[in-house]
VOBA-922479 format. One record per atom (N, C-alpha, C): residue number from 1; atom name; y negated, x, z negated. Coordinates in Angstrom, 2 decimals. Layout:
REM residues N
R   num   atomo        c2        c1        c3
R   NUM      CA         Y         X         Z
...
REM end
This chain:
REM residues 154
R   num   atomo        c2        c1        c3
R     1       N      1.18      0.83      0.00
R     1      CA      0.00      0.00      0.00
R     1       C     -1.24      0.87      0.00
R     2       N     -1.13      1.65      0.62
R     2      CA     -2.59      2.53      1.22
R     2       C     -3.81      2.21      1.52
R     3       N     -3.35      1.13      2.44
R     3      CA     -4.60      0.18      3.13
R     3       C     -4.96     -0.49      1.87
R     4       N     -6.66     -0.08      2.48
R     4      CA     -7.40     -1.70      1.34
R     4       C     -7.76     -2.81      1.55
R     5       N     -7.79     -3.21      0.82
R     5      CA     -7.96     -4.67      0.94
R     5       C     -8.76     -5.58      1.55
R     6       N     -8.53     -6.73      2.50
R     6      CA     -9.40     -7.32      3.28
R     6       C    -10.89     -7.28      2.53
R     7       N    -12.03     -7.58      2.61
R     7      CA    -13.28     -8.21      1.67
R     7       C    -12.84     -9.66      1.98
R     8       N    -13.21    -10.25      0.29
R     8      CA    -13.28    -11.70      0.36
R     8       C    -13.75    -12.11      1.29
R     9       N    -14.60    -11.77      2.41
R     9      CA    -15.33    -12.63      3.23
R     9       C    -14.29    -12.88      4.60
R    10       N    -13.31    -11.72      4.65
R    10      CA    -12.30    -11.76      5.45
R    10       C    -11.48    -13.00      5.67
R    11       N    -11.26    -13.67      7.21
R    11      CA    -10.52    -15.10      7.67
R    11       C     -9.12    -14.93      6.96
R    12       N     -8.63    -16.18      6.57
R    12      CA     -7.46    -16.68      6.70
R    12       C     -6.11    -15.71      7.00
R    13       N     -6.80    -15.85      8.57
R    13      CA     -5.47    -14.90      8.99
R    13       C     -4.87    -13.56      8.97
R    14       N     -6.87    -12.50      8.28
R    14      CA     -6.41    -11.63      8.25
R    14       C     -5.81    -11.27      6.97
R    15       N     -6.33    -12.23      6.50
R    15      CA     -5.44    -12.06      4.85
R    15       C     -4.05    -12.08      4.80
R    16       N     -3.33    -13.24      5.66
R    16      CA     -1.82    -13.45      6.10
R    16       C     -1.22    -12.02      6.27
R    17       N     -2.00    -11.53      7.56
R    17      CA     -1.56    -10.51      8.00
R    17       C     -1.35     -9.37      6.92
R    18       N     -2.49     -8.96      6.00
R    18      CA     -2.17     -8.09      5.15
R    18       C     -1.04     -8.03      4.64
R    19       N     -1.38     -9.87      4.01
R    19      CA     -0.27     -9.82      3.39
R    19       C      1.51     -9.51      3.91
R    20       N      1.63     -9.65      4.75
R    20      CA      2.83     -9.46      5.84
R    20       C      2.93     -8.20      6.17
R    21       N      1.89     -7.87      6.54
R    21      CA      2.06     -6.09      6.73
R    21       C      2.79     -5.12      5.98
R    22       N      1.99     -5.51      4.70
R    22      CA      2.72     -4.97      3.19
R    22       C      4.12     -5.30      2.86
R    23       N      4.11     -6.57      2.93
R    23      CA      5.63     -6.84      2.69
R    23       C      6.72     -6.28      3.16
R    24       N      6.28     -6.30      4.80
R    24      CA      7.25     -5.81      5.72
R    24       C      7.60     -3.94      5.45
R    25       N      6.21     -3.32      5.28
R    25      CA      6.20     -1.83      4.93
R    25       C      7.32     -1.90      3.90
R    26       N      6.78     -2.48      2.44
R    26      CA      7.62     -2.31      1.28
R    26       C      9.19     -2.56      1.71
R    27       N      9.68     -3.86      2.21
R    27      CA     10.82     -4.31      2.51
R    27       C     11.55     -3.11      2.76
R    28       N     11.16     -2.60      4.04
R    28      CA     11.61     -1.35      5.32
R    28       C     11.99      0.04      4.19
R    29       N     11.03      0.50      3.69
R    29      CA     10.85      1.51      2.75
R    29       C     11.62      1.50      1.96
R    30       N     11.92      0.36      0.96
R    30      CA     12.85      0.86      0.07
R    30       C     14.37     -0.06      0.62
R    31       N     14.75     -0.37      1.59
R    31      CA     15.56     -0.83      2.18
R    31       C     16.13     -2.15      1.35
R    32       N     15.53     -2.86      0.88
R    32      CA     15.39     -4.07     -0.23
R    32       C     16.66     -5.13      0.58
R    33       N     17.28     -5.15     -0.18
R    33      CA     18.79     -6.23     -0.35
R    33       C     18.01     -7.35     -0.19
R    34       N     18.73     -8.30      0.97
R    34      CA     18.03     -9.82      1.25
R    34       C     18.31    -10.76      0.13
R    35       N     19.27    -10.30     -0.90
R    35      CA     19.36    -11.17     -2.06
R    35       C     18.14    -11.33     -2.96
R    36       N     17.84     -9.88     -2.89
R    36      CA     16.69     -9.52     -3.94
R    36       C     15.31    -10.22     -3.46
R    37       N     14.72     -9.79     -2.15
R    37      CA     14.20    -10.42     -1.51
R    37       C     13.65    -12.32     -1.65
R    38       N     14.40    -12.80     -0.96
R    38      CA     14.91    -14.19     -1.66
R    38       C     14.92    -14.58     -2.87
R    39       N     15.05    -14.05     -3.54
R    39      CA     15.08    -14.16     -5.33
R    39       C     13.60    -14.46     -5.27
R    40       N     12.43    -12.53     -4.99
R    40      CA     11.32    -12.67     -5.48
R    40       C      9.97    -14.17     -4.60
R    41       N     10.93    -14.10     -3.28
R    41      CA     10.27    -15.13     -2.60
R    41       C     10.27    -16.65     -3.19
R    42       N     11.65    -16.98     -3.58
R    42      CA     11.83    -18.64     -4.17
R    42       C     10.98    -18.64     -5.71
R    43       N     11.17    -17.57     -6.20
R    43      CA      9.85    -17.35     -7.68
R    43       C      8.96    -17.98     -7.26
R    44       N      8.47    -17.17     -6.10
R    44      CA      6.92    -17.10     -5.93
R    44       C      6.60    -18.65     -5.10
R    45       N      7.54    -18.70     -4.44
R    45      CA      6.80    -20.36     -3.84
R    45       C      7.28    -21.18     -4.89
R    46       N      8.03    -21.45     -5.77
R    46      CA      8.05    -22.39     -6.46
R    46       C      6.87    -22.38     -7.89
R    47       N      6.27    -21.26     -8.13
R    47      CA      5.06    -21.29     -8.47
R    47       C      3.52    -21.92     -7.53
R    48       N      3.77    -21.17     -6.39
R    48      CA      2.68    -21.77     -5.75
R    48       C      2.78    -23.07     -5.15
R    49       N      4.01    -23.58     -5.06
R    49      CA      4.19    -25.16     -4.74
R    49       C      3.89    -26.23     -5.94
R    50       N      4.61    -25.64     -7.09
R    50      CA      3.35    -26.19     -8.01
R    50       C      2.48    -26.43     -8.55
R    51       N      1.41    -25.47     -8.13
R    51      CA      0.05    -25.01     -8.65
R    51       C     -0.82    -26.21     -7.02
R    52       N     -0.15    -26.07     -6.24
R    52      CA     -0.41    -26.81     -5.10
R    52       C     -0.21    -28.59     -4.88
R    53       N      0.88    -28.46     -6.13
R    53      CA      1.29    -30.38     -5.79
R    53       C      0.64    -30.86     -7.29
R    54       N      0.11    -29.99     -8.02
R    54      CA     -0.92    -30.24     -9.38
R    54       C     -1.87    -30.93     -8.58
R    55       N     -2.78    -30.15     -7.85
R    55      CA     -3.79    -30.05     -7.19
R    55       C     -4.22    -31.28     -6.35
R    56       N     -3.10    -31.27     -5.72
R    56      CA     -2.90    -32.76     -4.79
R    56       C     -2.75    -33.93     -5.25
R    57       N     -1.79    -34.03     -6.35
R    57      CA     -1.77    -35.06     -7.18
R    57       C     -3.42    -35.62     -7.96
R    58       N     -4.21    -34.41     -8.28
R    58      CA     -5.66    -34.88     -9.13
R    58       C     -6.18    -35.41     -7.72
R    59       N     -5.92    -34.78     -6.97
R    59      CA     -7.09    -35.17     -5.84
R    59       C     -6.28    -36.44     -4.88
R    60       N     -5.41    -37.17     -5.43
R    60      CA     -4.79    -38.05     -4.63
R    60       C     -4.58    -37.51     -2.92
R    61       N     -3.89    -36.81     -2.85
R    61      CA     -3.16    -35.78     -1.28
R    61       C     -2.15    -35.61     -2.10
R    62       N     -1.51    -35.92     -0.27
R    62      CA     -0.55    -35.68     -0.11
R    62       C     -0.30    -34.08      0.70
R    63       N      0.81    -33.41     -0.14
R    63      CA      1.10    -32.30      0.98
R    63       C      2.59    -32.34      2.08
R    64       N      2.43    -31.84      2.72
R    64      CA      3.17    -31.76      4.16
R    64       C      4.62    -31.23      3.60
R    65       N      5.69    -31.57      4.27
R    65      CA      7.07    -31.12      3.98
R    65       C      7.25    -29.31      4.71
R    66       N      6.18    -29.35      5.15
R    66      CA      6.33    -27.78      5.74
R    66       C      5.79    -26.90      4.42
R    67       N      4.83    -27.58      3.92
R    67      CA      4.48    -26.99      2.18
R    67       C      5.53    -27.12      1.26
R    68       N      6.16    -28.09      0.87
R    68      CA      6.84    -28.37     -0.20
R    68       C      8.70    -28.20      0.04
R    69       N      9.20    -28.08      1.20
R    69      CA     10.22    -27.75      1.44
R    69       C     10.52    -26.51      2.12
R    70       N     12.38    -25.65      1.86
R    70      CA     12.53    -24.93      2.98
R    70       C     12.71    -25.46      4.21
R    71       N     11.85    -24.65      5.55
R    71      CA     12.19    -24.84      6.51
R    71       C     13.55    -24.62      6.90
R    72       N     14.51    -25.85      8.09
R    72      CA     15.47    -25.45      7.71
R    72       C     15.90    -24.40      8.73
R    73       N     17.30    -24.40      8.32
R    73      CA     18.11    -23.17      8.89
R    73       C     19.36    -23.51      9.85
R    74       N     19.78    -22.78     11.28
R    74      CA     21.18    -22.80     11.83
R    74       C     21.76    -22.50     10.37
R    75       N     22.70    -23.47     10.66
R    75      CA     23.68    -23.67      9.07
R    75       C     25.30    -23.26      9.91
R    76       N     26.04    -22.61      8.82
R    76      CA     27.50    -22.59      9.56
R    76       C     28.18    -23.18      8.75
R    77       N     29.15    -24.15      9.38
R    77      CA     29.53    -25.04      8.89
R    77       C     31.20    -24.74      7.67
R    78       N     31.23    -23.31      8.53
R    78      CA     32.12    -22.61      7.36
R    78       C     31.52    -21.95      5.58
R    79       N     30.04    -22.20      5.77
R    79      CA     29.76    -21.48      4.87
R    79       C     30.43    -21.86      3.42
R    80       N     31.03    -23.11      3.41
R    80      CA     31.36    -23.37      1.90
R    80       C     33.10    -23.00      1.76
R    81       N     33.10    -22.27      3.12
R    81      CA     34.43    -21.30      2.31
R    81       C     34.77    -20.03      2.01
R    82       N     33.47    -19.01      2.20
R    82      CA     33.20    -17.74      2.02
R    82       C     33.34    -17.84      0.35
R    83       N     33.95    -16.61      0.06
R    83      CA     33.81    -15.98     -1.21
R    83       C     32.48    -15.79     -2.19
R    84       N     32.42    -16.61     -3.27
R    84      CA     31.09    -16.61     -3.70
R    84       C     31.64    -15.36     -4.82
R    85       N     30.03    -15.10     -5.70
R    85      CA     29.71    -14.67     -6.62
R    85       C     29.13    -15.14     -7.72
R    86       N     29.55    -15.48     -8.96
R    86      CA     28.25    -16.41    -10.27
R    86       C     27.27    -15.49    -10.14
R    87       N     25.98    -16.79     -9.96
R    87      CA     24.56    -15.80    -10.11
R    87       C     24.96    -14.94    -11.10
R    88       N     24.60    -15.47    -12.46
R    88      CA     24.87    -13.98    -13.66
R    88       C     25.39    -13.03    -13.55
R    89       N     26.41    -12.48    -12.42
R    89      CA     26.92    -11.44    -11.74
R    89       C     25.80    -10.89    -10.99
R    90       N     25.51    -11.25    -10.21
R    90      CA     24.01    -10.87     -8.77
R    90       C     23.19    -10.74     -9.82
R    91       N     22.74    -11.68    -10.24
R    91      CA     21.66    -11.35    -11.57
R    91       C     21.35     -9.50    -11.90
R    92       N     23.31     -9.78    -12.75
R    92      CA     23.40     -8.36    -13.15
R    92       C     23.48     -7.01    -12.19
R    93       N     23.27     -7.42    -11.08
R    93      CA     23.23     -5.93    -10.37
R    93       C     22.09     -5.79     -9.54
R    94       N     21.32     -6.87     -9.63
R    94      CA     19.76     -6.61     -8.57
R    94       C     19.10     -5.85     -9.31
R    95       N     17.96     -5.36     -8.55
R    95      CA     17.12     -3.94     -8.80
R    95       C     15.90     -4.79     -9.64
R    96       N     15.57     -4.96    -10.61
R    96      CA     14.85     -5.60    -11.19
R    96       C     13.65     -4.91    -10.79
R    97       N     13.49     -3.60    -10.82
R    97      CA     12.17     -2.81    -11.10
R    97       C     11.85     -3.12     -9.49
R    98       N     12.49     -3.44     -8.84
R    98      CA     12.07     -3.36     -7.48
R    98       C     11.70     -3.96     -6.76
R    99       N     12.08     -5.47     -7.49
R    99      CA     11.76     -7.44     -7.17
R    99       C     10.39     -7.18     -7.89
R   100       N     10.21     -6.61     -9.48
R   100      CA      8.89     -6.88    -10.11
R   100       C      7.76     -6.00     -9.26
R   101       N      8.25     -4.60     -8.13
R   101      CA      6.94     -4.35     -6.99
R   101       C      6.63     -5.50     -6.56
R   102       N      7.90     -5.74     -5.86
R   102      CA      7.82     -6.59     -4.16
R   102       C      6.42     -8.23     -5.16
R   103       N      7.45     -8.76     -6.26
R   103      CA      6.44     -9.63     -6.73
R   103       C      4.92     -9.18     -7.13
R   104       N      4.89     -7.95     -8.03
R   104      CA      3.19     -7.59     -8.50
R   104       C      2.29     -7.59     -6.85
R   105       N      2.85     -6.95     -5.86
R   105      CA      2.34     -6.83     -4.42
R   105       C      1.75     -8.31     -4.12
R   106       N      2.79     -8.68     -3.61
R   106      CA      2.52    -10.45     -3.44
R   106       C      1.51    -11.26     -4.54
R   107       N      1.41    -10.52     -5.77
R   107      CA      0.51    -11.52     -6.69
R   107       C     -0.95    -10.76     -6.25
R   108       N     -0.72     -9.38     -6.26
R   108      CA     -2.00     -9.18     -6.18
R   108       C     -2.60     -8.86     -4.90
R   109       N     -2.21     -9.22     -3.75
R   109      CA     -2.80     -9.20     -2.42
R   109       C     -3.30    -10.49     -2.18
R   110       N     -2.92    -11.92     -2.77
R   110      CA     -2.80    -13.49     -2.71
R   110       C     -4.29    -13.14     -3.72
R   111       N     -4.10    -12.58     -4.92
R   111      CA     -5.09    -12.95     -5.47
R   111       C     -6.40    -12.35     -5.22
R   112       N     -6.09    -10.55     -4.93
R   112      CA     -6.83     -9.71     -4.36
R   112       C     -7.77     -9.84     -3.40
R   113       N     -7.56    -10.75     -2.42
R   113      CA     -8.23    -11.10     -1.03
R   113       C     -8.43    -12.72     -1.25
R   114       N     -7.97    -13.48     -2.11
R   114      CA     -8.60    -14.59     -2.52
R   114       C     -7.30    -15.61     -1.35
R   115       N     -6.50    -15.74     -0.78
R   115      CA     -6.07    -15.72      0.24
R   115       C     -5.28    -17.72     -0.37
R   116       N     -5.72    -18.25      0.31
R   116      CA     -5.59    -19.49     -0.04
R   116       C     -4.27    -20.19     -0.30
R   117       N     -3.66    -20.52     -1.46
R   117      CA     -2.44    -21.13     -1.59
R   117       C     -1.50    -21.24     -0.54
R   118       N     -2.48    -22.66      0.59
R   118      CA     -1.88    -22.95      1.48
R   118       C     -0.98    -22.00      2.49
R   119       N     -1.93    -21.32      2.40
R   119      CA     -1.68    -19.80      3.48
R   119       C     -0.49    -19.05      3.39
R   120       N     -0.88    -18.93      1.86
R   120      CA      0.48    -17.69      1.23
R   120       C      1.49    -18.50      1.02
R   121       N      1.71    -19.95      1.10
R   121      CA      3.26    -20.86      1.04
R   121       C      3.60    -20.78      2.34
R   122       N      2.88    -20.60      3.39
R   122      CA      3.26    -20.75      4.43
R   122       C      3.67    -19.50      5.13
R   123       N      3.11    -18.46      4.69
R   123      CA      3.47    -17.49      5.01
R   123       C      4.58    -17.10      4.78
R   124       N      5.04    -17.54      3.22
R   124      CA      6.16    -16.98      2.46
R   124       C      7.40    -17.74      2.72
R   125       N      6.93    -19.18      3.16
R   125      CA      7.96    -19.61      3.76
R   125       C      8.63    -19.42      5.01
R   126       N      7.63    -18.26      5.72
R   126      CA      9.00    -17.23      6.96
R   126       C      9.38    -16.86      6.12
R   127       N      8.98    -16.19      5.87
R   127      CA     10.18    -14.85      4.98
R   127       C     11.44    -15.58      4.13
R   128       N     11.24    -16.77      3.67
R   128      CA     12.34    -17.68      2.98
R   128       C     13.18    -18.02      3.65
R   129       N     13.00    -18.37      4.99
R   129      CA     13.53    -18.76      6.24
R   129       C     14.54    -17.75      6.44
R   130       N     13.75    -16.83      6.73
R   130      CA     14.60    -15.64      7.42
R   130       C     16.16    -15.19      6.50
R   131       N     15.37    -15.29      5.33
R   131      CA     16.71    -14.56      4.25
R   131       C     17.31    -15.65      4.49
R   132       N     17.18    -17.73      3.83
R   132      CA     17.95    -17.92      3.79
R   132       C     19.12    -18.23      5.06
R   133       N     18.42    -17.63      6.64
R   133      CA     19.62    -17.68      7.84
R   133       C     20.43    -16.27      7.31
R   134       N     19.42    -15.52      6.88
R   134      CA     20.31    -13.90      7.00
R   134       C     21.63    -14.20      5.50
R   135       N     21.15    -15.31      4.44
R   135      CA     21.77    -14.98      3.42
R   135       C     23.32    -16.43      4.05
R   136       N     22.63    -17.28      4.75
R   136      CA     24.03    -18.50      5.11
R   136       C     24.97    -17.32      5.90
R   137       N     24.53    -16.54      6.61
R   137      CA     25.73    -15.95      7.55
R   137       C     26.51    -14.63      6.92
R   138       N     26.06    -14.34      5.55
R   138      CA     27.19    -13.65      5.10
R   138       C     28.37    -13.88      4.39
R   139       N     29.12    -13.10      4.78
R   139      CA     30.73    -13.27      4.61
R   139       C     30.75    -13.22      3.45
R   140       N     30.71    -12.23      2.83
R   140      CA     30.95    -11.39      1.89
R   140       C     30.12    -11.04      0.94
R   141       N     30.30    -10.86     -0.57
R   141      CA     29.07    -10.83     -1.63
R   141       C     28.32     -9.78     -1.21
R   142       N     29.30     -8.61     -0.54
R   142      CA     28.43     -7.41     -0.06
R   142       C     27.25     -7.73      0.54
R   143       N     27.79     -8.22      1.53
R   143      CA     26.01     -8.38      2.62
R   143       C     25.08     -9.12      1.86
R   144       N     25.40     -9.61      0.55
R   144      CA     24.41    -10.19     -0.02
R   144       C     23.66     -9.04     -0.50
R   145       N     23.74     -7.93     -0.89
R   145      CA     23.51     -6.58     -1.01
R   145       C     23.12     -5.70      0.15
R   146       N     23.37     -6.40      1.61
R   146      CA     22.55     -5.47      2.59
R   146       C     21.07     -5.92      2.64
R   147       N     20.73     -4.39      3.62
R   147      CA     18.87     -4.64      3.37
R   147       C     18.81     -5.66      4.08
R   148       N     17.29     -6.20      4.27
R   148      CA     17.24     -7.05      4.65
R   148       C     16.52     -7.18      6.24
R   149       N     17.20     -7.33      6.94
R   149      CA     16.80     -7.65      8.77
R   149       C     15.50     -7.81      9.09
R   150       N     14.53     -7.07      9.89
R   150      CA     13.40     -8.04      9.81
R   150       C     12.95     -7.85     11.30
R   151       N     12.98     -8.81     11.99
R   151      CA     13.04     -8.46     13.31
R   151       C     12.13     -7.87     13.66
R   152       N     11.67     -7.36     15.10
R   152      CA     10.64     -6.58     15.36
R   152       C      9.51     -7.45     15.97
R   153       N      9.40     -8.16     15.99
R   153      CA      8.34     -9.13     15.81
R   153       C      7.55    -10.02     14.77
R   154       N      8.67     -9.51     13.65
R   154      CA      8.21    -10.19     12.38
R   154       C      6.97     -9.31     11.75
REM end
């Protein structure tokens, strides 16, 4: 995280972008498990989805199912016979110190650049997307432990 930070006066999008930029750097860099990933992402929107449907509720709005839900996913229809793992297992072997970057990053670039709720749910909901196609198509608890894919357009 080298680069600084948009100025508050900075659009919308370039705030997105920061924010994405970073993510994607960090992701790549420390080769971050799509489990882990996913973990710090569903935290973080289910905080900002509620700080968002507070909001809406005082102000009588409604928000959009592209806000308040995952977008969905190609689903395989085998997935409910792959070999699971109890969370409290995954729990016990994710990189804690490494979800609490990826999260302090995300809190303080959202808050850093002022970067509007709406924005950062929507943003964060690619990245939710992505893990949860990358996390339905693994076999194996392992790949729940591989890094995480990020295409070259992402």
């Amino acid at each position: 995280m080298s680069e600084a930070m948009p100025s508050v006066s900075s659009s919308s999008t370039e705030k997105m972008l920061f924010l994405q930029e970073n993510m994607v750097h960090f992701v790549n860099q420390m080769s971050m498990p799509v489990i882990e990933v996913s973990l710090v992402i569903s935290k973080y929107l289910k905080r900002l989805v509620d700080v968002l449907e507070e909001r809406a509720q005082k102000e009588d709005e409604e928000l959009s199912s592209e806000i308040l839900n995952p977008w969905p996913i190609e689903s395989d229809s085998s997935a409910g016979d792959r070999p699971g793992m109890a969370l409290d297992r995954i729990l016990e072997i994710v990189d804690i110190d490494r979800m609490d970057i990826l999260d302090t990053m995300i809190r303080t670039i959202i808050n850093g650049t002022e970067l509007p709720f709406i924005d950062a749910v929507l943003a964060l909901r690619r990245w939710e997307h992505l893990a949860r196609n990358q996390l339905s198509r693994a076999s194996g608890t392992g790949q729940l432990f591989s890094p995480m894919i990020l295409p070259a357009d992402f």
